[in-house]
N, CA, C and O atoms as a DFTB+ gen file, in Angstrom:
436 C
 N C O
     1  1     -11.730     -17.696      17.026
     2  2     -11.764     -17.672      15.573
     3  2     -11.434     -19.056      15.005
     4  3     -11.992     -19.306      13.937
     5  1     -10.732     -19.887      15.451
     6  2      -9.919     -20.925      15.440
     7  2     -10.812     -22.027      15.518
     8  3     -10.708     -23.062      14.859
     9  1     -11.707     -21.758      16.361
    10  2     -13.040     -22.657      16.924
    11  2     -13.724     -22.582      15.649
    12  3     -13.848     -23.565      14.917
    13  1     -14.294     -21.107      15.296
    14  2     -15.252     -21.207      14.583
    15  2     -15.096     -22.136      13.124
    16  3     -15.888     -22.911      12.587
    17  1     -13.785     -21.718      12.762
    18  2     -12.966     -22.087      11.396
    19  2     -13.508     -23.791      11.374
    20  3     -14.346     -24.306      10.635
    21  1     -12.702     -24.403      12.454
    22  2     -13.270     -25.850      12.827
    23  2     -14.425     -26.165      12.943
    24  3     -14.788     -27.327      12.758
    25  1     -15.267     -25.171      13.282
    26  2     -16.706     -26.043      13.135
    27  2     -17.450     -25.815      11.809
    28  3     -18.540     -26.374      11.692
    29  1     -16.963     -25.014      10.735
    30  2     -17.142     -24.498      10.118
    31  2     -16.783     -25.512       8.747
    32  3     -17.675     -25.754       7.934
    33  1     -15.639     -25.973       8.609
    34  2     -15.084     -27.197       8.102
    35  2     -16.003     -28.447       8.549
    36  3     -16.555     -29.099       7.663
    37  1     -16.162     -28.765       9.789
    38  2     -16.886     -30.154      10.067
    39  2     -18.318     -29.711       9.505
    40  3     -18.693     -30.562       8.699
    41  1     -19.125     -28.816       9.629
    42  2     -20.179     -28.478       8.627
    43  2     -20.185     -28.826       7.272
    44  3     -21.094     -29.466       6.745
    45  1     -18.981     -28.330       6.581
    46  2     -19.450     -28.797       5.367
    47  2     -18.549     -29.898       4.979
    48  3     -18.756     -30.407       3.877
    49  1     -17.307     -30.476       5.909
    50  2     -17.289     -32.231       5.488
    51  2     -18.805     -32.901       5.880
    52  3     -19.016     -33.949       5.270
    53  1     -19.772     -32.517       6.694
    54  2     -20.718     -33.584       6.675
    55  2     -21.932     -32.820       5.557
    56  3     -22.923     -33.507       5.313
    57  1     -21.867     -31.877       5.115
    58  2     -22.696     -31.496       3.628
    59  2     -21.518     -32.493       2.827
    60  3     -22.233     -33.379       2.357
    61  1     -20.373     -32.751       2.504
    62  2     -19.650     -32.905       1.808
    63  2     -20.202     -35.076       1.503
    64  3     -20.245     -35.822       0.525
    65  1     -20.516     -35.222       3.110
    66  2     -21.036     -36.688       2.996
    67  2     -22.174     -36.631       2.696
    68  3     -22.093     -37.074       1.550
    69  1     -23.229     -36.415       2.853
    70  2     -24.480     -36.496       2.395
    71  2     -24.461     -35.988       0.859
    72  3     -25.601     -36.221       0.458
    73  1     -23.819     -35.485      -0.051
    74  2     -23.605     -35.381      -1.142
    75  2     -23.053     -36.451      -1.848
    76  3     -23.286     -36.384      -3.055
    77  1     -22.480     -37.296      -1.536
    78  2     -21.491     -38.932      -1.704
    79  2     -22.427     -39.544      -1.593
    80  3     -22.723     -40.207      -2.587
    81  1     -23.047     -39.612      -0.780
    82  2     -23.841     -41.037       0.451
    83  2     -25.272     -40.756      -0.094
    84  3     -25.708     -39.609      -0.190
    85  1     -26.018     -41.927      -0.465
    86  2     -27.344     -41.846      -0.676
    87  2     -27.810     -42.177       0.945
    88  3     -28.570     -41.421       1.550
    89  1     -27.232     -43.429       1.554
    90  2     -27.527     -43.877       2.538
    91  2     -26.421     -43.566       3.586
    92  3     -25.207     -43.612       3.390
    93  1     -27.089     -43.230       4.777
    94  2     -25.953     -42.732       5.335
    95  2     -26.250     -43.312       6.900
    96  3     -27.339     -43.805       7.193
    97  1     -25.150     -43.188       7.847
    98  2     -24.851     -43.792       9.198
    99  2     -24.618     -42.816      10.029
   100  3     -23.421     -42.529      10.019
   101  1     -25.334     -42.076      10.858
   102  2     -24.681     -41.104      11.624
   103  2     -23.416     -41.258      12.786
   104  3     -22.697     -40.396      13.291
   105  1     -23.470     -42.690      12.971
   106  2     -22.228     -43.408      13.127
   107  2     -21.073     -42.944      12.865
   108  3     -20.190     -42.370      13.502
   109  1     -21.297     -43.443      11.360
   110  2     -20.217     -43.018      10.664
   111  2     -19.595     -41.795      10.201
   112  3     -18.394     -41.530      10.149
   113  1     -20.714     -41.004       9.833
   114  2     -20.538     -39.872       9.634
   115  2     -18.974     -39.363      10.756
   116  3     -17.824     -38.937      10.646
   117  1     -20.217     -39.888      12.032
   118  2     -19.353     -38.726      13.444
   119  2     -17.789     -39.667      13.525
   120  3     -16.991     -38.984      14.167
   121  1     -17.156     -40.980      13.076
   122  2     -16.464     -41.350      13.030
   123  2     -15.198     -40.833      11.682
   124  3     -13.989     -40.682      11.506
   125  1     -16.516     -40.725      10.991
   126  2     -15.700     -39.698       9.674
   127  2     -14.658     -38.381      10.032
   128  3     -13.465     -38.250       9.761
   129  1     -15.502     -37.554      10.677
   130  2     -14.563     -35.933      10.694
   131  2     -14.588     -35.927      12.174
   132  3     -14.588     -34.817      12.706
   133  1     -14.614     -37.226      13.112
   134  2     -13.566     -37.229      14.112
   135  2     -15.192     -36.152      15.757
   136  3     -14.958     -35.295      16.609
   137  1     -16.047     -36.608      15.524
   138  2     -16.820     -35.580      16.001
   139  2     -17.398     -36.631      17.724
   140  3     -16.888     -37.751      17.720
   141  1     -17.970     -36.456      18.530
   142  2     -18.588     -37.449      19.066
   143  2     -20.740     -37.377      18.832
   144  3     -21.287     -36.286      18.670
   145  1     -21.508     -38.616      18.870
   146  2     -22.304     -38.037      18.386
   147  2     -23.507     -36.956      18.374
   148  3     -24.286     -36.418      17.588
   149  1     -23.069     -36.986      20.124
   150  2     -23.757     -35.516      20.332
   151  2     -23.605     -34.415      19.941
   152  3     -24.558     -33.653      19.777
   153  1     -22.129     -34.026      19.659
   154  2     -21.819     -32.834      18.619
   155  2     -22.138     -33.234      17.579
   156  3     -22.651     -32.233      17.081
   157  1     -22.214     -34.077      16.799
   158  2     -22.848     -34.275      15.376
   159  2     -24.591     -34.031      15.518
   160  3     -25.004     -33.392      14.550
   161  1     -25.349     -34.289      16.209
   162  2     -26.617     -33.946      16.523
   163  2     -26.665     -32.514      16.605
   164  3     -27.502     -31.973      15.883
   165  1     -25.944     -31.780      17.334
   166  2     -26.163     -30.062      17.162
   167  2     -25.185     -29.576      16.004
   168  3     -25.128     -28.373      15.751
   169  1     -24.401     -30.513      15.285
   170  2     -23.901     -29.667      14.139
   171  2     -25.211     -29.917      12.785
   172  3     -25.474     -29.132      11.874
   173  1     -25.927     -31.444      13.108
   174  2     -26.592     -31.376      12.082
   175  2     -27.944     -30.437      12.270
   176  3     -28.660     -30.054      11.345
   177  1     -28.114     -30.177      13.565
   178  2     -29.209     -29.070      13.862
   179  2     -29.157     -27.482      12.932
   180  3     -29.937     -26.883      12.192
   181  1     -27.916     -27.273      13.412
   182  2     -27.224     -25.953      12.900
   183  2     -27.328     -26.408      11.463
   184  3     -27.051     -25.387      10.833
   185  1     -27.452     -26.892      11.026
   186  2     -27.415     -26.982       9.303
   187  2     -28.506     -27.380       8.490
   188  3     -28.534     -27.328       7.261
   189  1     -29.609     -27.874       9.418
   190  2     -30.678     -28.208       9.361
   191  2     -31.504     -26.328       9.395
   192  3     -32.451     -25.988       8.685
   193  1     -31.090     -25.815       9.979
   194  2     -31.564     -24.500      10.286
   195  2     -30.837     -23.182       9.611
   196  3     -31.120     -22.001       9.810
   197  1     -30.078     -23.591       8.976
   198  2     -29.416     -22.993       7.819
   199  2     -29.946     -22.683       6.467
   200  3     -29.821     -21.713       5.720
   201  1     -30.804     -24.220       6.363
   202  2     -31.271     -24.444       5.032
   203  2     -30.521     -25.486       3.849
   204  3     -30.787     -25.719       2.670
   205  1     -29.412     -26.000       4.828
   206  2     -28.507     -26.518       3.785
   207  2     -28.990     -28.277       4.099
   208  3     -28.958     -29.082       3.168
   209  1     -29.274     -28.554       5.030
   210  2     -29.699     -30.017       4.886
   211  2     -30.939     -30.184       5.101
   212  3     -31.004     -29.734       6.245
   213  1     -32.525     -30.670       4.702
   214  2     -33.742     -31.156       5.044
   215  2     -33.874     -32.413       5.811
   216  3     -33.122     -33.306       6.201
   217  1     -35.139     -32.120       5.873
   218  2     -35.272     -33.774       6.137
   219  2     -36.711     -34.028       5.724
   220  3     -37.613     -33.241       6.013
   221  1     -36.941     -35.399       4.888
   222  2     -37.591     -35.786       3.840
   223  2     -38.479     -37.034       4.515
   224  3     -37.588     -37.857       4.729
   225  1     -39.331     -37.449       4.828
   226  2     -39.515     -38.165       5.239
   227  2     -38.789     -39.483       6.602
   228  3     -38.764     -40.682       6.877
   229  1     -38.377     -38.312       6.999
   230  2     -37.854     -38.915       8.644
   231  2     -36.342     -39.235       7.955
   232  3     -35.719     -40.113       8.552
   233  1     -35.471     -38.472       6.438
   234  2     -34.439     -38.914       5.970
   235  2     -33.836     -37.492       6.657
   236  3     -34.447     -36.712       7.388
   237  1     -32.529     -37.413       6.215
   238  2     -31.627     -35.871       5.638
   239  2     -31.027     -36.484       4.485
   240  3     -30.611     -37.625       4.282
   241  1     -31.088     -35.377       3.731
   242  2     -30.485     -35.414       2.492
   243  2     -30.125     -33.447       2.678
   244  3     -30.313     -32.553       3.503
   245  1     -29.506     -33.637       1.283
   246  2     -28.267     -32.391       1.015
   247  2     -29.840     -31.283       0.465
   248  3     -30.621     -31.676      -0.401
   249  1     -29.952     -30.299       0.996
   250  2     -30.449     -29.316       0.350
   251  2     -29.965     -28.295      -1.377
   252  3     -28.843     -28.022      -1.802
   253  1     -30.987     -28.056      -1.820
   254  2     -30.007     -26.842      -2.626
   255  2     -29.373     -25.914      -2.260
   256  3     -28.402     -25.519      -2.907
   257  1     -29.726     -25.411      -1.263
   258  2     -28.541     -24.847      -0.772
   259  2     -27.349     -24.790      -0.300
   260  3     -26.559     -23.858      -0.448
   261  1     -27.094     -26.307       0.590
   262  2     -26.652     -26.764       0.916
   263  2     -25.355     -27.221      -0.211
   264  3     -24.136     -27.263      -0.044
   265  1     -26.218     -27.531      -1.406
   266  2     -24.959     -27.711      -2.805
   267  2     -24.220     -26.763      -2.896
   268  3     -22.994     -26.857      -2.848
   269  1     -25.005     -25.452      -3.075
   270  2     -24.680     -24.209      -3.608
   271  2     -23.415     -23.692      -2.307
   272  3     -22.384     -23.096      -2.617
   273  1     -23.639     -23.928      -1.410
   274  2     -22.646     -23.645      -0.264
   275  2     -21.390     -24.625      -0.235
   276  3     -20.275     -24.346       0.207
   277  1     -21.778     -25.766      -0.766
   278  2     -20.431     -27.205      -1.207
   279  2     -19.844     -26.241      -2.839
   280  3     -18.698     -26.526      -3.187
   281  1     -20.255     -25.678      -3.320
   282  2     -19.990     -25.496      -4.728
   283  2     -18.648     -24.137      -4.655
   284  3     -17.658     -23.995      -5.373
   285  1     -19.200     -23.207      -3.348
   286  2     -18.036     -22.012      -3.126
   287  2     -17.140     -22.633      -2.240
   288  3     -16.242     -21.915      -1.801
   289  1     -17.182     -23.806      -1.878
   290  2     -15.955     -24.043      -0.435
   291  2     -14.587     -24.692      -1.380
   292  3     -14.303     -24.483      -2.559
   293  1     -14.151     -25.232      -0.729
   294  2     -12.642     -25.801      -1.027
   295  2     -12.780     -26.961      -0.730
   296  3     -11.901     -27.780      -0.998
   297  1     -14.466     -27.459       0.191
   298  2     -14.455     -29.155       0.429
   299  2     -15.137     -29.611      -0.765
   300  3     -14.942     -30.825      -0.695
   301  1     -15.903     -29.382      -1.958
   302  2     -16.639     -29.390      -2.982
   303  2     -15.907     -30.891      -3.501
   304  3     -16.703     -31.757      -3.865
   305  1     -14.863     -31.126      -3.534
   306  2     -14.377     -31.956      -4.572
   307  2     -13.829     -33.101      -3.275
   308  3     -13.175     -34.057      -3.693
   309  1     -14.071     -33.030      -1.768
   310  2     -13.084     -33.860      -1.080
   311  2     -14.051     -35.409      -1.392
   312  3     -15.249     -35.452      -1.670
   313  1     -13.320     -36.315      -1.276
   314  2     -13.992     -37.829      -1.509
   315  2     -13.167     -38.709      -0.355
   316  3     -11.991     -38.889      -0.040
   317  1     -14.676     -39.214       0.148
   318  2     -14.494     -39.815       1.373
   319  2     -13.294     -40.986       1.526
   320  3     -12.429     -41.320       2.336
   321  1     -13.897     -41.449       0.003
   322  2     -13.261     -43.106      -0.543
   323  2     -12.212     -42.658      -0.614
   324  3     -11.867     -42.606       0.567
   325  1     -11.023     -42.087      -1.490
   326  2      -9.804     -41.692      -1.596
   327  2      -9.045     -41.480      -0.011
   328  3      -8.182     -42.207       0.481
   329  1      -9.565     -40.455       0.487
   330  2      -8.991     -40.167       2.245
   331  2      -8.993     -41.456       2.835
   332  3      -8.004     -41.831       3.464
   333  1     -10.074     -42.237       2.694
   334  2      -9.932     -43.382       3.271
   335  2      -9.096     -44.553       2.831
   336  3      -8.985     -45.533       3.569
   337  1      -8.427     -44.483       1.506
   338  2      -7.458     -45.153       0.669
   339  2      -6.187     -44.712       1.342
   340  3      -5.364     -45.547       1.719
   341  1      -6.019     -43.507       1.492
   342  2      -4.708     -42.866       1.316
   343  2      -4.468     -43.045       2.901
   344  3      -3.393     -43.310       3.439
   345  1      -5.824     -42.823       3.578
   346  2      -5.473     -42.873       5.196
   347  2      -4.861     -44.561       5.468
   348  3      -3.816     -44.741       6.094
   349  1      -5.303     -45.185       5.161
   350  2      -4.898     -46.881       4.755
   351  2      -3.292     -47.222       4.538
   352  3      -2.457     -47.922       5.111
   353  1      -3.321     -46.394       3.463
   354  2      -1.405     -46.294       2.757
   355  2      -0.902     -45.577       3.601
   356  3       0.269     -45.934       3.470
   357  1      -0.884     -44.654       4.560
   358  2      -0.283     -43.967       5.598
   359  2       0.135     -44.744       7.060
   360  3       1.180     -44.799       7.709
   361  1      -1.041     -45.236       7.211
   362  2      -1.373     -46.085       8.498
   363  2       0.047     -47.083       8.222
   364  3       0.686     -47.217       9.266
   365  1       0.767     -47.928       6.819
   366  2       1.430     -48.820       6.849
   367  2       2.915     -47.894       7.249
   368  3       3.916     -48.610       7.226
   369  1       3.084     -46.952       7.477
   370  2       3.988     -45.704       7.365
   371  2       4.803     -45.280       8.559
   372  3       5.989     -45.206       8.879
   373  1       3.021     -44.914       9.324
   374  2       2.908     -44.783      11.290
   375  2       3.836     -45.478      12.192
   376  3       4.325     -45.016      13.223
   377  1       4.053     -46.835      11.600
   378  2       5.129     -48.131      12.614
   379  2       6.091     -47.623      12.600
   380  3       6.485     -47.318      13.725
   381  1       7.109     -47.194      11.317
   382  2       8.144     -47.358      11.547
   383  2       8.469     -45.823      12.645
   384  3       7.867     -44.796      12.959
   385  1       9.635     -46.402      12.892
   386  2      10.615     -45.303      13.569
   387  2      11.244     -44.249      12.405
   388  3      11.575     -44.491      11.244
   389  1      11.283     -42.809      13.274
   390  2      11.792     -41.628      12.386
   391  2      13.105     -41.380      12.512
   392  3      13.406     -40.843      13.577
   393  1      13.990     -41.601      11.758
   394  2      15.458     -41.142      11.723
   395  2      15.629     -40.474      12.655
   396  3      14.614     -39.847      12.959
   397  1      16.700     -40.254      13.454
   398  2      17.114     -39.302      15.325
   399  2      17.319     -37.921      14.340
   400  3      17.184     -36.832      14.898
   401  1      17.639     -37.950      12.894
   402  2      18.076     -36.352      11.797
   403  2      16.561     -35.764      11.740
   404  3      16.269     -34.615      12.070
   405  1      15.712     -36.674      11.301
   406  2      14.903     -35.977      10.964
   407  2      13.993     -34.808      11.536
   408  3      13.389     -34.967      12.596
   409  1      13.915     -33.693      10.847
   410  2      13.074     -32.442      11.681
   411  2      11.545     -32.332      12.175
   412  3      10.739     -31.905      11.348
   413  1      11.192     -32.599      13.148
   414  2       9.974     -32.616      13.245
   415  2       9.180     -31.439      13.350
   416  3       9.483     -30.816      14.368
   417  1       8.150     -30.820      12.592
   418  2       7.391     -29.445      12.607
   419  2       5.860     -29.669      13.280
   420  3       4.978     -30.462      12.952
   421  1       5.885     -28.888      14.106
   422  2       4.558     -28.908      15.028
   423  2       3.512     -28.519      13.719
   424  3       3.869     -27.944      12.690
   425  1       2.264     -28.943      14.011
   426  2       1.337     -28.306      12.798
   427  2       0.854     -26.720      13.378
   428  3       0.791     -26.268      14.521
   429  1       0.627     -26.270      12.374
   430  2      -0.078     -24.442      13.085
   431  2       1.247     -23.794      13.745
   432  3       1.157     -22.940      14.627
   433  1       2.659     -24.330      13.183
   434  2       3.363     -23.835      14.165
   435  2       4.199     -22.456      12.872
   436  3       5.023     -21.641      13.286
């Protein structure tokens, strides 16, 4: 279930980029939500066969449906640029050392 949830999310962060991105890098993309690019090739298959992404002259771009499916999720509003700001301001954060007090919480825990 756990699986599916996750692939399910990386689906529509990459509807979520092709909605941002006129021009896009599949590069980048798969560097984006952490994917390698052979799984990005069968995730963009699966979504290609969904109906939610086309392809336009040897392009992909975002389908209408594909909107309409960004429009009910919770990724609708995520922006690449910001995550990538904030991931930036975090990164200066990562160096230091954590107090020996402080509580550390596993994630999913």
């Amino acid at each position: 279930m756990r699986r599916q949830n996750n692939q399910q999310f990386k689906e529509l962060l990459i509807l979520s980029y092709f909605k941002q991105h006129n021009d896009y890098s599949l590069v980048q993309i798969a560097n984006e939500i952490g994917v390698p690019l052979n799984n990005l090739a069968d995730l963009i298959e699966i979504l290609i066969e969904k109906g939610f992404l086309e392809r336009r002259d040897d392009l992909l771009s975002l389908s209408f449906s594909g909107r309409i499916c960004l429009q009910k999720s919770s990724v609708e509003f995520y922006d690449y640029y910001k995550y990538y700001n904030d991931y930036n301001s975090i990164e200066e954060f990562r160096e230091k050392a954590w107090d020996i007090d402080r509580i550390y919480i596993p994630e999913d825990f």
